[in-house]
C-alpha positions in Angstrom: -8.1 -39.4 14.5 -5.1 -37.2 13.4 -5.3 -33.3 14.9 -5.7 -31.8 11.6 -8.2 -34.1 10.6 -10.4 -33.3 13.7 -9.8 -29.8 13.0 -11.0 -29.9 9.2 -14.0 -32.0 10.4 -14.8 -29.7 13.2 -14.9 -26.5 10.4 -17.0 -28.4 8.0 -19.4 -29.6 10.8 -19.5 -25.5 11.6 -20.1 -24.5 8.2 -22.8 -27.1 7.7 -24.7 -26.1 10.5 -23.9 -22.5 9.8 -25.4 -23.0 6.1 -28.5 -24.8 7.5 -29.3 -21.9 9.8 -29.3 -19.3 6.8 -31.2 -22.2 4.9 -33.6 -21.9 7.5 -33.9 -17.9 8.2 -34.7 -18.1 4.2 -38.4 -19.4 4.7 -41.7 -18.5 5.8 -44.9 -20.1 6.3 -48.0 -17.9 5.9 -51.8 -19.1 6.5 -54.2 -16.6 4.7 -57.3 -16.3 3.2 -58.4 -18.0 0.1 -58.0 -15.4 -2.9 -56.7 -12.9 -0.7 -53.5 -11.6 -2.5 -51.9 -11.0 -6.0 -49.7 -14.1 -6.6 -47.5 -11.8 -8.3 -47.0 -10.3 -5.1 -45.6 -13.1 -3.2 -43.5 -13.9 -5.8 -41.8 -10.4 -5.9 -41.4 -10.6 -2.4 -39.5 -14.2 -2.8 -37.4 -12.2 -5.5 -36.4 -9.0 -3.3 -35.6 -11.1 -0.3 -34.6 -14.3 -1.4 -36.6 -16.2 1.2 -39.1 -18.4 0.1 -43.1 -18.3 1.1 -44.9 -21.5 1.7 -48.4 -19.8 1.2 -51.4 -21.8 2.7 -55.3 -20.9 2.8 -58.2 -21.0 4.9 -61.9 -19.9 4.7 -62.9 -19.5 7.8 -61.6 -18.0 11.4 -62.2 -20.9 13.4 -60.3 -23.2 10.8 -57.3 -20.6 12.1 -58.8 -20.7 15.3 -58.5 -24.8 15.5 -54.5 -24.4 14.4 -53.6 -22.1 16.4 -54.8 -23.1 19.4 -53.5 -26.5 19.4 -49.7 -25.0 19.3 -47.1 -25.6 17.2 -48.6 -24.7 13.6 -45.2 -23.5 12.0 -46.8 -20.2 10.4 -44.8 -16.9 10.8 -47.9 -14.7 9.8 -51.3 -15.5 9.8 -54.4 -13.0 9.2 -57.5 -13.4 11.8 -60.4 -10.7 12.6 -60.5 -8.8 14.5 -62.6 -9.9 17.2 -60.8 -13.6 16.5 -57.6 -11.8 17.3 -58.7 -9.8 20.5 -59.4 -13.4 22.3 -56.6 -15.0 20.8 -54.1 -12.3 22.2 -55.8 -13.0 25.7 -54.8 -16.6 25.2 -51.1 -15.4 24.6 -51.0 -17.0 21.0 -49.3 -14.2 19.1 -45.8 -12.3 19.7 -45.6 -8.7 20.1 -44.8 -7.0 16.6 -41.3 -4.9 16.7 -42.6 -1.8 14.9 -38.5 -0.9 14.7 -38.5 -3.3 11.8 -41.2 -1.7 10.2 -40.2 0.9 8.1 -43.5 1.5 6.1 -45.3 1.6 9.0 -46.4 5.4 9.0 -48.0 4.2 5.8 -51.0 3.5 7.9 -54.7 5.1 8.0 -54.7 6.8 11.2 -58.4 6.7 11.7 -58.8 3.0 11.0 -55.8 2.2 13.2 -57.6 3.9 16.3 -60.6 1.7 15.6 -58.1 -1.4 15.1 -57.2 -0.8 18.6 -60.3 -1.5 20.0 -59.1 -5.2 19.5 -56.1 -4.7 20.8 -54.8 -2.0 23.2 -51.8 -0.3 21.5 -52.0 -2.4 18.5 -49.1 -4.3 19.9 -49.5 -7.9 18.2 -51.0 -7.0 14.9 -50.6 -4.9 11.6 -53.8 -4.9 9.7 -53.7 -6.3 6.0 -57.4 -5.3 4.8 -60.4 -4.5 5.4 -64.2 -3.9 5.1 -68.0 -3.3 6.0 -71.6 -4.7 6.3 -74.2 -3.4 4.4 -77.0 -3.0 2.2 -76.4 -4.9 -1.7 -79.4 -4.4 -3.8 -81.2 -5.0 -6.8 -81.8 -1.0 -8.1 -85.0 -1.5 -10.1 -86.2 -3.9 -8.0 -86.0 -1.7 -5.1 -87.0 1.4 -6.5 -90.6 0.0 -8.5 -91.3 -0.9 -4.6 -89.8 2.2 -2.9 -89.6 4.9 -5.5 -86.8 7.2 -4.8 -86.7 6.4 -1.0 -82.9 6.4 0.0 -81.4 2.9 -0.3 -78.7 3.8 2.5 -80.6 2.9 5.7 -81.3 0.0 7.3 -85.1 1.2 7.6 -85.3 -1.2 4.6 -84.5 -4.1 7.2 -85.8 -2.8 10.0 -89.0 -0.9 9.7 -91.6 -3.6 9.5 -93.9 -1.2 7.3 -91.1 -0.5 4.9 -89.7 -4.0 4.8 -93.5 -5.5 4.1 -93.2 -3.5 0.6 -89.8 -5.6 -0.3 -91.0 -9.2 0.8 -92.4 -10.3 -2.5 -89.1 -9.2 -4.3 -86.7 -11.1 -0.9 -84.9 -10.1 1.8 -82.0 -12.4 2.8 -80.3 -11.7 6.1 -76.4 -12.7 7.5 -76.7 -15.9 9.6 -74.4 -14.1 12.0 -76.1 -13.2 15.3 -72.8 -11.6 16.9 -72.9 -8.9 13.7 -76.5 -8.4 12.7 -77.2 -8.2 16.6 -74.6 -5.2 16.9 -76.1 -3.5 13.7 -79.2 -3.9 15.0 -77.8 -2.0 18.4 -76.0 0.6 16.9 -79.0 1.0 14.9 -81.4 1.7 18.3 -79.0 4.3 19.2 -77.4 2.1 21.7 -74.3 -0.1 22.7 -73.3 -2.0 19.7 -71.0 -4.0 21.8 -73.4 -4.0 24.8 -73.9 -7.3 26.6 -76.6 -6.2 28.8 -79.9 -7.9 28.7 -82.3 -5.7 28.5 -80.2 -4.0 25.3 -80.2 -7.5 23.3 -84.0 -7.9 24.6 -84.6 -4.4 22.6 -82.6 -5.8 19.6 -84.3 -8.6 19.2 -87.5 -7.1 19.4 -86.6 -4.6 16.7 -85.5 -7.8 14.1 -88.6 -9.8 15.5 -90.8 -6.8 14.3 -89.5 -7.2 10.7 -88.7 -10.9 10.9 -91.7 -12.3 8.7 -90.7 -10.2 5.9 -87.2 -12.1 5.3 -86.9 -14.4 3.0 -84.2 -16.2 4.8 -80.7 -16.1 7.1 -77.6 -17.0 5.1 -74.1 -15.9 5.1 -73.3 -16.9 1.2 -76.8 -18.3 -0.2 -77.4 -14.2 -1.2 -74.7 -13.6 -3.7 -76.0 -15.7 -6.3 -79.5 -14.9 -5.4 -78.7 -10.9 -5.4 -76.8 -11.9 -9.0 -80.2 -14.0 -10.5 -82.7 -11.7 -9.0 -83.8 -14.4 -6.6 -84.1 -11.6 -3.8 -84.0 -7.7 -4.2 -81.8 -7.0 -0.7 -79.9 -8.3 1.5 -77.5 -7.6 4.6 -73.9 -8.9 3.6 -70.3 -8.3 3.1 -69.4 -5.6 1.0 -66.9 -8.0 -1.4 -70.0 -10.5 -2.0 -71.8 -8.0 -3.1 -69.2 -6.3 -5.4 -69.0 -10.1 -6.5 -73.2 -10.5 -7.1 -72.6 -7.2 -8.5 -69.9 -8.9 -11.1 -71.7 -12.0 -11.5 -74.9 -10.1 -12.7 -73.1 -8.3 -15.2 -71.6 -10.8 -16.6 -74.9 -13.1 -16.8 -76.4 -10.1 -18.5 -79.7 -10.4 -17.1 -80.4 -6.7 -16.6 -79.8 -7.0 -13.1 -77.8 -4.4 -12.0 -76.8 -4.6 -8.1 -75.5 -1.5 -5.5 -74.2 -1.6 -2.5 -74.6 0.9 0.3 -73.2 1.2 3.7 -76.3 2.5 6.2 -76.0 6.3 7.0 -77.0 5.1 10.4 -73.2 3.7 11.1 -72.5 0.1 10.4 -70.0 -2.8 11.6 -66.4 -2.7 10.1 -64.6 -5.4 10.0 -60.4 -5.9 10.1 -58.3 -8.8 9.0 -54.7 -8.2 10.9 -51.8 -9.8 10.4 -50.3 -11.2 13.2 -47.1 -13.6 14.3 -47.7 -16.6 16.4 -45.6 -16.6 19.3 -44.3 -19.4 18.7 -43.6 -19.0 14.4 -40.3 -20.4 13.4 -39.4 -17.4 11.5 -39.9 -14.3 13.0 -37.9 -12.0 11.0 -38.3 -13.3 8.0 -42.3 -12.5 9.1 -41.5 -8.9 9.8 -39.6 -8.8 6.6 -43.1 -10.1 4.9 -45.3 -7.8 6.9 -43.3 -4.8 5.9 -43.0 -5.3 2.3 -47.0 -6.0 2.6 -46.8 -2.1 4.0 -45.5 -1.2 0.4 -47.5 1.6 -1.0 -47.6 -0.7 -4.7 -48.2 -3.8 -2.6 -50.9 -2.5 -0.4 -52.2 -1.1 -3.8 -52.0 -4.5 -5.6 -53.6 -6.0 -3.1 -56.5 -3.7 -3.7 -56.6 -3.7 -7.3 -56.8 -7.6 -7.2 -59.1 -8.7 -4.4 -61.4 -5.4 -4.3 -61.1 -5.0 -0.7 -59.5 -1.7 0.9 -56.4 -1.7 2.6 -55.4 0.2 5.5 -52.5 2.2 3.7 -53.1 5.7 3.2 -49.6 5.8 0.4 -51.2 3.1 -1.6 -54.3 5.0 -2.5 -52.5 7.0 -5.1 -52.0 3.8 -7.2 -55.6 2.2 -6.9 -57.1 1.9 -10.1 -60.3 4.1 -10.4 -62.7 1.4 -10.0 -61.5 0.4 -7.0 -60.2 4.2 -4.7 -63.8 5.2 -7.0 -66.1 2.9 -5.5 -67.9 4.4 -2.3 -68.7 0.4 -1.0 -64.9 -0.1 -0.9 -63.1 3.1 0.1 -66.0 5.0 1.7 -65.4 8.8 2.6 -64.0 10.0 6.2 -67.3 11.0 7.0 -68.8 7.6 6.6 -65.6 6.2 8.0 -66.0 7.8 11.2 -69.8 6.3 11.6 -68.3 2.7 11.5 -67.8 0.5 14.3 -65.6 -2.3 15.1 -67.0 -5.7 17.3 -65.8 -6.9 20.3 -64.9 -10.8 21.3 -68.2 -11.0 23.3 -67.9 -13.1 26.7 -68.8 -16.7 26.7 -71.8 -16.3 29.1 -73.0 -13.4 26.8 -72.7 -15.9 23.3 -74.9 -18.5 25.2 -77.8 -15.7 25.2 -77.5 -14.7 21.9 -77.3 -18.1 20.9 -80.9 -18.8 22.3 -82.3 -14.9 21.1 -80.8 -15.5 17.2 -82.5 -18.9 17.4 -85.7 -17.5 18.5 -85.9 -14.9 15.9 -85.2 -17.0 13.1 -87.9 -19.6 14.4 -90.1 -16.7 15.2 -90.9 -17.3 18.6 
């Protein structure tokens, strides 16, 4: 082949490649929750930066889990719990986050971030995306032609035997989550909520074994509806399904009209972070993402979409009332303070709870 021709070819060959590398930096694959962001949001972002989001959904942790522990998924940010995310840094699945590229970083809730922590030392591989509590949704008249005007906060509606007895005709429904109503339970004794000792999930057990024949049942989603239809009259769940039973019953116009309270006794947060595989294709378009997620009017978007509270301090001026208003999603600093966050428990520890959760619900 003539010189010049192997020198033109040799050019375009560069450029080609050269154009598929920038082709490529212009994409990134995220894995989040179902219903879990503004789709004008994402859009935006594709407009600002120019690279486009493949945007998949999941419903549950371990679906992520499965992904990401079988390598090569080809997401660039992905959004576990916390306590999914503390084990899955100890199995080296995500990359250390370069804060340097995160210039709405200081946009953050110091308090929350210390608890945040608690899943990972420093905060090194995540940036949290939103977050929320377990607590008490209820049915207000319900509760109160049973109780009078007995506080609703406190868990002694769950689990004082004598005061759960009065709600059993009207239905108790419990989370079928041992690892989270066992730590409320703890917490609620005045001990360890992340305590794997034996004699501490023995005095747990015994306290939800006291109260157990006054639940109706153990369900992590049957008690939205049922809180909605005024199937039951309490239960212990997330604080977005009840906002939702608290939605639904209003817009069935029933009468029913449904709180939510988080327990004055201190209560299990929970934290969905964002996080970068190690091994994501597109790392700074990620960073790029995660930032613009920082945004004080995307962190408020969020929020005003998906009524769940998000970890930026900036973004609270933009909240619409119903949302920075409600006490079940952005609860004060004092009740902030009382929350706690769980830890991944140990593998021997899960095979006891396993067999003390199955007891209780049998009521052996």
């Amino acid at each position: 082949m003539h010189l010049k021709k192997i020198g033109l070819t040799a050019a375009l060959l560069t450029a080609a490649l050269s154009t598929t590398a920038v082709a490529e930096q212009q994409v990134l694959n995220v894995y989040n929750w179902s219903d879990y962001i503004d789709p004008a949001a994402v859009k935006q972002f594709e407009a600002e930066t120019g690279i486009k989001v493949n945007y998949d959904v999941y419903d549950s942790n371990e679906v992520l889990e499965a992904k990401l522990m079988s390598g090569g998924s080809g997401y660039d940010v992905v959004v576990p719990t916390g306590s999914f995310l503390e084990r899955q840094v100890k199995a080296g699945i995500y990359a250390e986050i370069d804060r340097s590229k995160l210039s709405n970083y200081s946009n953050l809730d110091s308090v929350l971030i210390e608890k945040i922590s608690r899943h990972d030392a420093g905060n090194k591989h995540n940036v949290p995306y939103a977050w929320g509590t377990i607590g008490l949704g209820y049915n207000e008249a319900m509760v109160k032609a049973r109780l009078g005007d007995m506080p609703v906060d406190t868990l002694d509606l769950l689990f004082k035997p004598e005061v759960a007895a009065k709600l059993a005709d009207c239905g108790i429904g419990l989370l079928d989550s041992p690892a989270e109503v066992m730590s409320i339970a703890l917490n609620y004794l005045g001990l360890d909520p992340n305590s794997e000792k034996k004699a501490d999930l023995k005095k747990a057990s015994a306290l939800i074994s006291a109260a157990r024949q006054n639940y109706k049942y153990f369900h992590s989603g049957k008690y939205i509806s049922d809180l909605a239809n005024g199937e039951i009259c309490v239960a212990l769940g997330y604080n977005g399904d009840v906002l939702q039973a608290q939605s639904r019953a209003e817009e069935a116009g029933q009468g029913h009209k449904i709180g939510y309270a988080i327990p004055k006794e201190g209560t299990l947060v929970w934290f969905d972070l964002m996080a970068i595989p190690s091994d994501a294709p597109h790392p700074d378009a990620a960073h790029q993402f995660i930032n613009y997620v920082l945004k004080a009017e995307t962190g408020a978007g969020i929020a005003n979409y998906v009524y769940y509270a998000v970890a930026n301090k900036a973004a609270e001026p933009l909240l619409n009332k119903d949302v920075i208003g409600n006490p079940g999603i952005y609860p004060s600093d004092e009740v902030k303070a009382n929350l706690f966050t769980q830890n991944a428990h140990t593998a021997k520890f899960d095979r006891k709870l396993t067999r003390a959760w199955t007891n209780i619900k049998t009521g052996r």
